[in-house]
N, C-alpha and C positions, 0 to 999 in steps of 0.2 A: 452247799455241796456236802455229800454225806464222804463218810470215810471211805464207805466201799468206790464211790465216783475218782475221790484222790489216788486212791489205790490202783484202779486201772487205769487211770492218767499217768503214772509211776511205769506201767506196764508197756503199756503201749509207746513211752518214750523210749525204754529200753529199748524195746524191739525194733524202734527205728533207727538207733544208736547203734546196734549193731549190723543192720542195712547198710547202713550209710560208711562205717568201718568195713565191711565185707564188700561192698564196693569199690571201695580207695583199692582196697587189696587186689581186687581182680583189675581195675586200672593200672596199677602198677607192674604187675604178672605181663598181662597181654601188652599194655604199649610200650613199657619200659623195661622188658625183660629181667624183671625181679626175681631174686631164687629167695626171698626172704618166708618168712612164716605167715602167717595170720596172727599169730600171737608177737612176734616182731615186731608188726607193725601195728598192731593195737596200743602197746604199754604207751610209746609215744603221742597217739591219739588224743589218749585218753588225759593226758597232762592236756594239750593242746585244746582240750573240751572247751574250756571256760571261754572261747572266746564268743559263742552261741550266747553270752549272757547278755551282750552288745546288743541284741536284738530287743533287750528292755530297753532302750531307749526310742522314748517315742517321734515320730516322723525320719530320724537321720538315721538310727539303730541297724538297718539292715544292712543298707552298704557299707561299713566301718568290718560289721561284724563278715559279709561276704570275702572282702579283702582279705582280712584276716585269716579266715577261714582258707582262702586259697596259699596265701605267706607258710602255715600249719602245713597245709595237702603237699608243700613244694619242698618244705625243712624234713619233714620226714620221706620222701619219696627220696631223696637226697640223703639220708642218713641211711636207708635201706640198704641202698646200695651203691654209695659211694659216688654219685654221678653227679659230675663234676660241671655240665653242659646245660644245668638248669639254674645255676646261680650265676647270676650278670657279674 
């Protein structure tokens, strides 16, 4: 792979990285009547990233890392704004 091929692989994750962040965000606004920021709820996110690394694990990797990923989506919607009726 050349540098320039690494380099828009680098590009291209970001851009979904932020998708997938600006989503959470508008998830939380419309169903969960959020007044928080976008940048609110990115810093948390973005701690919460590493658990997509789970997905390096070959055949079991997905769902470990999906789970996670939703525990992440549940702790910070929950930190946003205080709501108290998502944690069992």
């Amino acid at each position: 792979m050349s540098g320039y091929a690494i380099k828009l692989i680098w590009v291209v994750m970001a851009f979904i990285t932020f998708i997938q962040f600006g989503l959470c965000h508008l998830i939380a606004k419309w169903f969960f009547g959020d007044t928080g920021t976008f940048m609110g709820i990115m810093r948390p996110l973005l701690l919460g990233w590493f658990v997509n690394a789970l997905i390096l694990l070959p055949v079991v990797g997905l769902w470990p890392a999906a789970i996670a990923w939703i525990a992440v989506l549940m702790l910070v919607f929950e930190d946003s704004r205080r709501l108290t009726a998502l944690v069992v």
